[in-house]
N, C-alpha and C positions, 0 to 999 in steps of 0.2 A: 424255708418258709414254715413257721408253725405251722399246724396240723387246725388249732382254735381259730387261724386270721382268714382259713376261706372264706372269697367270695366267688360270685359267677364269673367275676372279672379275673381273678388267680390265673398265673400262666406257669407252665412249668415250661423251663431248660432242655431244649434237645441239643444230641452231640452237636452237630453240626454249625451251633450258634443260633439259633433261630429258635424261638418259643411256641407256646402252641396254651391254649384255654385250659387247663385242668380238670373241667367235665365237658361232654358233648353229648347233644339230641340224638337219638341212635333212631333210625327210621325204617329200620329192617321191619318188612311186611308191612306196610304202607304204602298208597297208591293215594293218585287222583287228588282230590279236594282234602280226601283225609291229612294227606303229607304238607300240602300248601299252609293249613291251618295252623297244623304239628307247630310246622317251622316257625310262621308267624307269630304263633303263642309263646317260644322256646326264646326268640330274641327280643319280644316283648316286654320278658319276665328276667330277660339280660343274659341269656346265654349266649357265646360268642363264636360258636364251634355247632355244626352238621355231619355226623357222620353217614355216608350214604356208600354206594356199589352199583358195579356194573347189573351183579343179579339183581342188586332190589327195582329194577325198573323204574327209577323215580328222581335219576338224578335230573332232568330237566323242570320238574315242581320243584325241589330243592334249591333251584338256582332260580327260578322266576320266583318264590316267595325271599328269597334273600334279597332280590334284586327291586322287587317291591316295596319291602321294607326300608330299605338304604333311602329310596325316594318317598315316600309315606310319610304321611302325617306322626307316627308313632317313633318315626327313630331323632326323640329329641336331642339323641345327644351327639346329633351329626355324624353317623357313622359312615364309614365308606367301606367299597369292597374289600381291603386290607383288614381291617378293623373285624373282618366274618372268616371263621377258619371254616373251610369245605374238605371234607374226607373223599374219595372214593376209590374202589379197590379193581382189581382187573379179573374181571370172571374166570378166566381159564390159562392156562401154564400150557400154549401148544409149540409158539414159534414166536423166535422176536420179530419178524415184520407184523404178525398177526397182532402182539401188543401193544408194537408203536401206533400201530394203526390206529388202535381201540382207546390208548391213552387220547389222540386227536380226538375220537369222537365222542370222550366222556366232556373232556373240553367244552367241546362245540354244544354238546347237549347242555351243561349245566348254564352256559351263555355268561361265565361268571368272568372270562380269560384266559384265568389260570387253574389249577388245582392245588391248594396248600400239603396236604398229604395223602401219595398214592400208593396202595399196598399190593404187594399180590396177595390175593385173597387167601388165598391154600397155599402149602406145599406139591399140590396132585401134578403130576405130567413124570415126576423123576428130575433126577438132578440135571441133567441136563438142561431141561426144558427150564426148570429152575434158573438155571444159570441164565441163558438166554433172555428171558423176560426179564430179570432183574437189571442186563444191558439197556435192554429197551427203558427202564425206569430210570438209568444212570442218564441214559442218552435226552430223554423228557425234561431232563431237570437241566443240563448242558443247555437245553433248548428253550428253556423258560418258559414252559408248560406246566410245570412242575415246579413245586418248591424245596420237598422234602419228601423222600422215600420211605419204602418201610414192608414190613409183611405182616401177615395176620394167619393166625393157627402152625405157626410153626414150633417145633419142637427143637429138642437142643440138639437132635442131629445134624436138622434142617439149618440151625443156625450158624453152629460149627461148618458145615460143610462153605455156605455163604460167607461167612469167614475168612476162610481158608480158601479161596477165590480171589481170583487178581482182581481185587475192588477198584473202581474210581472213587465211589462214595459207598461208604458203612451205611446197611439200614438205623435207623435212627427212632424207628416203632416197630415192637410186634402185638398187634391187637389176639387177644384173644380172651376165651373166656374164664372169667376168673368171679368168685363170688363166696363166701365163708364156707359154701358145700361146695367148691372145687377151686381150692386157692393153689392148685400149682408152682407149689414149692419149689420144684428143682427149675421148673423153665423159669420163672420169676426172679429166682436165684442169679441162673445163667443171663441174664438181661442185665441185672442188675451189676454185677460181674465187668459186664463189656457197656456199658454206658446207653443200654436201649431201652425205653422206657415202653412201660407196657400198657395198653391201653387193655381196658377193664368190659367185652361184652358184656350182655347178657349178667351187669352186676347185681339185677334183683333177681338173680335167680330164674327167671320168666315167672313170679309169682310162687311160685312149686310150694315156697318154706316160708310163706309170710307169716304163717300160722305155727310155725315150731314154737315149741315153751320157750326155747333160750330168744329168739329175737321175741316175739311178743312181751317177756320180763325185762330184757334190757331198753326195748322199746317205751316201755311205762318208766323204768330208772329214769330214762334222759329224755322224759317228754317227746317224745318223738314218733312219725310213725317208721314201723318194721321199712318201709325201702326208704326212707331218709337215715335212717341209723346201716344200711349194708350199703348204701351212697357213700354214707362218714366212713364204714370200715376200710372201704376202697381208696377215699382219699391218706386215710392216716396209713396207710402203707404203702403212697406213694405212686398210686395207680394213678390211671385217667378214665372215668366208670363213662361209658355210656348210655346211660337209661333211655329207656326207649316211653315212650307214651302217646297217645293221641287224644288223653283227655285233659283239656287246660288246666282243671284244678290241680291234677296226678306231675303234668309237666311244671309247677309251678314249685310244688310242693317239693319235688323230687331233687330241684336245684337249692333250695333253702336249706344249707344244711351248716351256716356259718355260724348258728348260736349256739353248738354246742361239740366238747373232744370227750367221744369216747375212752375211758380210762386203759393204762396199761392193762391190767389183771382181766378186764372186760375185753380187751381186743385178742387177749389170749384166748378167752374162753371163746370166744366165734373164731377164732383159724381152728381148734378141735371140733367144729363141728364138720370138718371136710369129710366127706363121703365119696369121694369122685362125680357128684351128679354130673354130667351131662344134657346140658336140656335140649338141644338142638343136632350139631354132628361134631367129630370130633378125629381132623384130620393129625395130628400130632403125633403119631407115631408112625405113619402111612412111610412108604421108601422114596 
């Protein structure tokens, strides 16, 4: 798919055969009426993907505002539960009953049926623990609970080692944070290598660099604002960026990023501006 033809509708290719939206609502630190809104404004303005978690506490507003919509007056274009990709990831790496369990009860919270894609959120508990929960995600998907697996903030050891595990099914996503101040080259690499697509947190940055000379100049070049142009950087190389927002205009704007392709020599000059930021934690090299 060119890089110029995004739309909110764009799906990208997972191994496993099965596609998934090319951007998602990211609703990390959101509660209550605030997330209801989020969401409703996010598939209003046509996005077709939520990502949410066990930590963020909000997966059951994620699921009654999807579920609202789908019946609403607003979803002209007869969408059905299918037609809405739903994320959520499994708080803690302790024991596989402990995650079959919790896989059931993100389910049942979201009230959606199923889960389109469930990650472990971290690599933390050790490999073992590792290994274990990632059954219980094999097992979720066996059981139609699940559609498509995956993990988020792992690193290439973590990945390798999962690998190199008697698999029933390959993860198929490793979400983590990626953005022109921490584009994770070697993990990104390693994904791309073994056919796992990488979803893009925390792509604006958390705001930190809206204000660097280099996006604010390329920003004015391509008409554009500073997080619709680090939106575009993420798509043009293939990510799936998450942006997060709870202001309709900011969610509106944030998906609109199909009028314009950041140039080769420009998308070079944002991967040099990597620093390592970290804006949030940064489990990826943990054992």
């Amino acid at each position: 798919m060119a890089a110029k033809s995004f739309t909110l509708g764009s799906r990208i290719k997972l191994a496993n055969g099965q596609s998934m939206p090319q951007i998602h609502l990211g609703v990390y630190l959101t509660s209550g009426n605030e997330t209801v809104n989020a969401v409703k404004w996010a598939l209003e303005a046509g996005y077709r993907a939520i990502d949410s978690a066990q930590m963020y506490h909000n997966e059951r507003e994620v699921g009654s505002s999807i579920l609202a919509f789908i019946s609403g007056p607003s979803n002209t274009s007869s969408l059905k539960r299918e037609d809405i990709h739903f994320t959520s990831k499994l708080a803690s790496n302790t024991s596989y009953d402990a995650a079959r369990k919790s896989i059931r009860q993100s389910v049942k919270q979201s009230g959606l049926g199923y889960i389109d894609l469930f990650l472990l959120h971290s690599p933390y508990g050790g490999k073992a623990k590792r290994l274990e929960c990632w059954k219980a995600v094999e097992d979720a998907i066996e059981d139609g609970e699940v559609k498509t697996g995956g993990v988020s903030n792992f690193g290439v050891k973590h990945l390798q080692e999962l690998l190199a595990s008697n698999l029933r099914i390959h993860p198929a996503v490793n979400q983590i944070e990626v953005h022109p101040f921490n584009t994770r080259t070697e993990i990104t690499s390693f994904c791309h290598e073994h056919n796992i697509v990488v979803e893009a947190y925390a792509p604006l940055a958390r705001a930190l660099r809206m204000k660097h000379p280099t996006i604010t100049s390329l920003s004015k070049k391509y008409s554009c604002t500073p997080a619709q142009l680090m939106v575009r950087w993420s798509l043009q190389h293939g990510f799936v960026p998450l942006p997060k927002s709870v202001t309709k205009s900011r969610i509106i704007t944030n998906g609109d990023v199909g009028g314009f392709e950041i140039e080769g020599a420009d998308m070079k000059i944002m991967d040099g501006l990597d620093e390592y930021l970290v804006t949030d934690w940064d489990p990826v090299d943990c054992d």
